[in-house]
C-alpha positions as CSV (number, residue, x, y, z in Angstrom):
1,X,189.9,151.3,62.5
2,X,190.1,147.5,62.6
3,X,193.2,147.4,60.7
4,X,195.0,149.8,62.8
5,X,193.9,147.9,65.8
6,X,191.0,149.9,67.3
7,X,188.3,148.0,68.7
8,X,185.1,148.7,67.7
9,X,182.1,148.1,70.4
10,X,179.2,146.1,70.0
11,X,176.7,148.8,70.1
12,X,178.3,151.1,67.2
13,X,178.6,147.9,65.2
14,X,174.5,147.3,66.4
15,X,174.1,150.8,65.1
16,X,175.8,150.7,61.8
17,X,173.9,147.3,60.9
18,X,171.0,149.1,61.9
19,X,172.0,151.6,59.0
20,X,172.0,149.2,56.5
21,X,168.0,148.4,57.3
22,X,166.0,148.7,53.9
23,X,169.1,150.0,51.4
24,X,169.5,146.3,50.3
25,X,173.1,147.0,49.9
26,X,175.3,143.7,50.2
27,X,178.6,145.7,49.8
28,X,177.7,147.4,53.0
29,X,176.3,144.5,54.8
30,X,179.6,142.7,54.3
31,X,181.7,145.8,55.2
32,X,179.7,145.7,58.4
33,X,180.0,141.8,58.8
34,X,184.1,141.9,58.3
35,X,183.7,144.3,61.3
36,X,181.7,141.9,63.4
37,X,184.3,139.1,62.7
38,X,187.4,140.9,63.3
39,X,186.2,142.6,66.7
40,X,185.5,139.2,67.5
41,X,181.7,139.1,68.3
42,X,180.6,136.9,65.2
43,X,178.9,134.4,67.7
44,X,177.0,136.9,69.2
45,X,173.2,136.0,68.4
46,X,171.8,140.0,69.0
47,X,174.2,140.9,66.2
48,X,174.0,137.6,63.8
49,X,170.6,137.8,64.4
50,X,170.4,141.6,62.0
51,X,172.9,140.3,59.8
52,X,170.9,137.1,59.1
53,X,168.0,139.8,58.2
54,X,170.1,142.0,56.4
55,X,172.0,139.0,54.3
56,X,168.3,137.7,53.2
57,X,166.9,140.9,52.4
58,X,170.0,141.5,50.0
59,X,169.0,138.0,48.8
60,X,172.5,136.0,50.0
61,X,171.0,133.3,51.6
62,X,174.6,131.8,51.3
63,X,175.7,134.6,53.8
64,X,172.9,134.1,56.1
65,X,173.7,130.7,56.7
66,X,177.1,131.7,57.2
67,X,176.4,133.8,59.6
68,X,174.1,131.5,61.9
69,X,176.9,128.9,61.5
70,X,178.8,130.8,63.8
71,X,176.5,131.6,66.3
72,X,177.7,129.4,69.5
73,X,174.1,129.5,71.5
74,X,171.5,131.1,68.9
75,X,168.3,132.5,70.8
76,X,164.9,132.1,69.5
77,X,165.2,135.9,67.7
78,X,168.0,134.1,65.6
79,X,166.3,130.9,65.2
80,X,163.4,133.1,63.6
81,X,165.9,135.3,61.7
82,X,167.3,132.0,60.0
83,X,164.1,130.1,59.5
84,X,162.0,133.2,58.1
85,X,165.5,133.8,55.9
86,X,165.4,130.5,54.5
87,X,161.6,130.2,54.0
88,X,161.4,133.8,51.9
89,X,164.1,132.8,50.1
90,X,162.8,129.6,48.8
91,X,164.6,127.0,50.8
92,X,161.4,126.1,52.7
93,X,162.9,122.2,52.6
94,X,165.8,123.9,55.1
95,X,163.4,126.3,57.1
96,X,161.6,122.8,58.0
97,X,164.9,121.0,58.9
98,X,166.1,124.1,60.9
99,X,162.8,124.6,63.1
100,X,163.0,120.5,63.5
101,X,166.7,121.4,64.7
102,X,165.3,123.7,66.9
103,X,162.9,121.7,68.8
104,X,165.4,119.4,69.4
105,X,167.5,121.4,71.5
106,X,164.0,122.0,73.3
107,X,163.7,125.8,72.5
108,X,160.6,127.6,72.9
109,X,159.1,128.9,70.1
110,X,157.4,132.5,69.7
111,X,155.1,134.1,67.3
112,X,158.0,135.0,64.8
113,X,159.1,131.4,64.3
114,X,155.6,130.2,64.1
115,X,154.7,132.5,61.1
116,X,158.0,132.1,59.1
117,X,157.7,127.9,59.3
118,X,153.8,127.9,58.2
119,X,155.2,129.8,55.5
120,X,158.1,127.4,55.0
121,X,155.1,124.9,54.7
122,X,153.0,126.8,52.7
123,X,155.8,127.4,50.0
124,X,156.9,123.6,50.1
125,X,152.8,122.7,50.1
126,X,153.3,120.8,53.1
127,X,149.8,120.0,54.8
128,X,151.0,117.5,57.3
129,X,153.8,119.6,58.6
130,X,151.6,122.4,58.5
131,X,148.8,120.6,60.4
132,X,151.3,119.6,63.2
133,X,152.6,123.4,63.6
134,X,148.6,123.9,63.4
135,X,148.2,122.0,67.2
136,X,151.9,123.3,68.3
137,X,150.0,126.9,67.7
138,X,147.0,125.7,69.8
139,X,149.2,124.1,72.5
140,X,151.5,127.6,73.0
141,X,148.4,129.8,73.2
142,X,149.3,131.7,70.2
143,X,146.0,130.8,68.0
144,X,144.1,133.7,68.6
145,X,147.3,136.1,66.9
146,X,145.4,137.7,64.0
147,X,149.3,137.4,61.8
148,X,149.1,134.0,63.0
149,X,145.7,133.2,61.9
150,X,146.0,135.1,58.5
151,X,149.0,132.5,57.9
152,X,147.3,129.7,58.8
153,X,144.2,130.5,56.6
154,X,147.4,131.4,53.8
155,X,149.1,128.1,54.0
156,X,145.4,125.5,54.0
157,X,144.2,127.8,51.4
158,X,147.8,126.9,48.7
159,X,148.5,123.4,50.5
């Protein structure tokens, strides 16, 4: 369709990424993603924001980082997608830098991000890092989320 010059809109291309949920099927997910880029809408965060998710659950952490590279104004949701990508996938070194990145551009973070850099921590046995996202936790209100508190307990019991 792209070839011939159709465009595709935003919400079918939502729904097909939305098709590629749990198969782990990279061929797909790039099929999808050449869609995305050639309708144009690559730095739209709702749409990088599943194929950051879909890229990392197909292991291409390459890909995922591709993808937020292009995002012009990420939102917290891709923030979190990025971060929790980089942190499952072993870069927990990255996750640290990107959530620091974050911060710094004075975004608000929300449960999501919060679990996915105590992980980042946790994988990188980083106690003082973890101790500072420790008060951050306390200071937004969030310390009495039971995910929240099962990560915590997570990362001081393997840092």
């Amino acid at each position: 369709m792209v070839q011939r010059g159709i465009f595709i809109p935003g919400n079918i291309i939502h729904c097909l990424l939305r098709s590629c949920t749990g198969k782990k099927d990279l061929a797909a997910v790039k099929r999808v993603q050449s869609l995305v880029v050639h309708s144009g809408l690559d730095s739209i965060s709702f749409l990088a924001d599943h194929l950051i998710r879909l890229f990392a659950s197909c292991g291409s952490l390459y890909e995922a980082n591709r993808v937020f590279s292009k995002v012009a104004k990420p939102s917290v949701y891709t923030w979190s997608a990025i971060i929790s990508a980089n942190a499952k996938l072993g870069q927990g070194e990255r996750a640290l830098e990107l959530y620091h990145r974050m911060q710094q551009l004075y975004m608000k973070s929300s449960k999501y991000v919060y679990i996915a850099v105590l992980k980042a921590c946790t994988k990188t046995v980083d106690l003082t890092q973890g101790r500072l996202i420790h008060g951050q936790i306390v200071e937004s209100g969030l310390i009495s989320d039971l995910v929240i508190g099962s990560t915590l307990v997570d990362m001081y019991a393997k840092c």
